[in-house]
C-alpha positions, 0 to 999 in steps of 0.5 A: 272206516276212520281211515278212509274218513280221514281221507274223505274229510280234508275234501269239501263235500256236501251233505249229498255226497257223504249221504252217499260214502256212507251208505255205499261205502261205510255201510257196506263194510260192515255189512261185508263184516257181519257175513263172517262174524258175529259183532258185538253190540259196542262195536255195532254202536260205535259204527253208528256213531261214526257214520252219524259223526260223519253225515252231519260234521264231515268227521270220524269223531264229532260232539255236534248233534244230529238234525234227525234221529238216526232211527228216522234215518234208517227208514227208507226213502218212501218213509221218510228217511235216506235209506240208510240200514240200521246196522243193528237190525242188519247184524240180527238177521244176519246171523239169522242165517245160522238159525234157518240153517239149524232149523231147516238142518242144513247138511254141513259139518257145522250143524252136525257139530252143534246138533251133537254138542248142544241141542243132541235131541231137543228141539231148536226153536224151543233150545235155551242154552247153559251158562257154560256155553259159549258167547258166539252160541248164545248170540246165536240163541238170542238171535232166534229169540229176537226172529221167534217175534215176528216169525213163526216156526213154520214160516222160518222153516219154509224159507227155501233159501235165506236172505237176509234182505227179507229178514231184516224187512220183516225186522224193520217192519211196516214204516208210515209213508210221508206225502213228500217223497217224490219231491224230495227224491225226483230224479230231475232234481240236482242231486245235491238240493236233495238234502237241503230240501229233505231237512226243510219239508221236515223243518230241521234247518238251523234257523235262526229262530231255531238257534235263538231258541236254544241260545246260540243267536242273539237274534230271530229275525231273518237273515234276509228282510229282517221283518218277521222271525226266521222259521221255516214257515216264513222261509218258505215262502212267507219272507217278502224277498222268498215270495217274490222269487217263488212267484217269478218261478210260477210264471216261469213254468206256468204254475197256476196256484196260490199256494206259498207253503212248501207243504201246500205247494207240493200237494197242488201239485201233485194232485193238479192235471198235469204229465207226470214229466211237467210234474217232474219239472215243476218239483226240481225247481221247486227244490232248487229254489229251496237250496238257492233260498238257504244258500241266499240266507247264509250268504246274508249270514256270513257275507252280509250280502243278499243277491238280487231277486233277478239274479237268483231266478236267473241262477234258478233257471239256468240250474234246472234246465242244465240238470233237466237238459243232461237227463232227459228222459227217453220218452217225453210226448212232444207237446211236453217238449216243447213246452220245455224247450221254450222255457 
């Protein structure tokens, strides 16, 4: 894992980009892994804090903190978190397979072996093993005691075939639903204002109001107006300069409302008489506005430069129709494309 980040580190990638090396490939080696062998629970933690390291620094190794809890990471999409697997959770039912096997006596060399070696006639879901047993043996153990909370005997052994992607489902469990998902992850949207947008619905920006409060800035005026406090709530979009863009992108698209909070603006949405392909639209600008906010914010930050109001609705246009323009869907009515190639 650390050699390849070495490599993937000397490049400028967004937090999009190493979301994704870390789920497809850093994620995947140790799942690759923990179908061979048993990994002990140092290692399994080290993994998480390279990916950790990784995601939030760019880096194998990193003091910085995480924005968001790596648990609230792990949950899926819908749930608010990347979709990341915890690796913890992955490595139990991953060994679930050897439990199953014993418990639906699976006909191979190996269950025969331990069947005559440690259990011989006693019952396996109910086994307790020795002190004299081996590590790999007790992990084993162990394992079936952590499946026994929340399967029961019957249930396990009905399983025709393992799979460890229901296992850990089951080990995951029921997680609360947001009410922002599909903004964030609309597929119109470009991939890379996906993170950015991701952190602000949830207000983990590093604001500066955020960082005067733990005492990295001096000051908790925004960066752009210098008028109010810089927290989420006033960047988006209660800041003079933010509003103006937000209501030259409302008459851009047409969107009838009067909400300005992010949250308030998604749910009129959401639930306005609008095609599902308008609603799509509406949300990647939406989205791109956010990036394009936070973008104008850390150029005031290191360039002392704020770009004008129409040069960023300008940006703002030019980037959703591109990004729409290249995914098109399929099947889009064509009222709804009209409409869309009007704009």
């Amino acid at each position: 894992m650390t050699a390849r980040i070495k490599i993937w580190s000397s490049r400028n990638l967004s937090y999009t980009a190493r979301m994704q090396l870390v789920n497809y490939v850093l994620l995947s080696l140790h799942m690759y892994w923990t179908q061979i062998y048993v990994l002990p629970k140092s290692v399994l933690q080290d993994i998480v804090k390279i990916c950790r390291a990784f995601l939030w620094s760019g880096h194998a190794y990193s003091s910085k903190p995480s924005s968001i809890a790596w648990e609230r990471i792990c949950c899926d999409k819908q749930s608010g978190g990347l979709g990341f697997r915890d690796v913890l959770l992955w490595n139990i039912a991953s060994i679930g397979k050897y439990v199953w096997a014993l418990a639906t006596k699976q006909d191979n060399v190996w269950i025969k072996w331990v069947t005559s070696v440690y259990l011989k006639d006693g019952e396996w879901w109910d086994y307790q093993p020795n002190n004299t047993a081996s590590w790999y043996w007790k992990q084993v153990c162990s394992t079936k005691d952590k499946l026994k909370l929340v399967f029961t005997e019957a249930e396990f052994g009905a399983m025709s075939k393992y799979s460890v992607k229901q296992v850990y489902n089951k080990l995951a469990g029921n997680r609360p639903k947001v009410h922002w998902d599909r903004l964030v992850w609309n597929r119109l949207n470009t991939p890379k204002h996906r993170f950015i947008s991701w952190l602000a619905i949830q207000s983990r920006l590093q604001t500066t109001a955020k960082m005067a409060k733990i005492g990295i800035s001096s000051s908790a005026s925004c960066l752009i107006c210098g008028q109010k406090d810089e927290d989420h709530h006033h960047l988006f979009f209660d800041c003079s300069y933010n509003k103006e863009c937000l209501d030259a992108m409302k008459a851009w698209l047409g969107i009838n409302t009067t909400a300005v909070d992010l949250h308030q603006l998604y749910r009129s949405i959401k639930h306005g008489r609008h095609s599902k392909f308008r609603k799509q639209v509406y949300y990647a600008a939406i989205v791109a506005l956010v990036y394009l906010i936070w973008r104008c914010r850390n150029t005031s930050l290191w360039d002392q430069l704020v770009p004008a109001v129409k040069v960023t609705v300008g940006t703002l246009k030019q980037t959703v129709k591109s990004r729409i323009q290249a995914i098109l869907p399929k099947y889009v009515n064509k009222k709804d494309n009209s409409w869309f190639v009007s704009l």
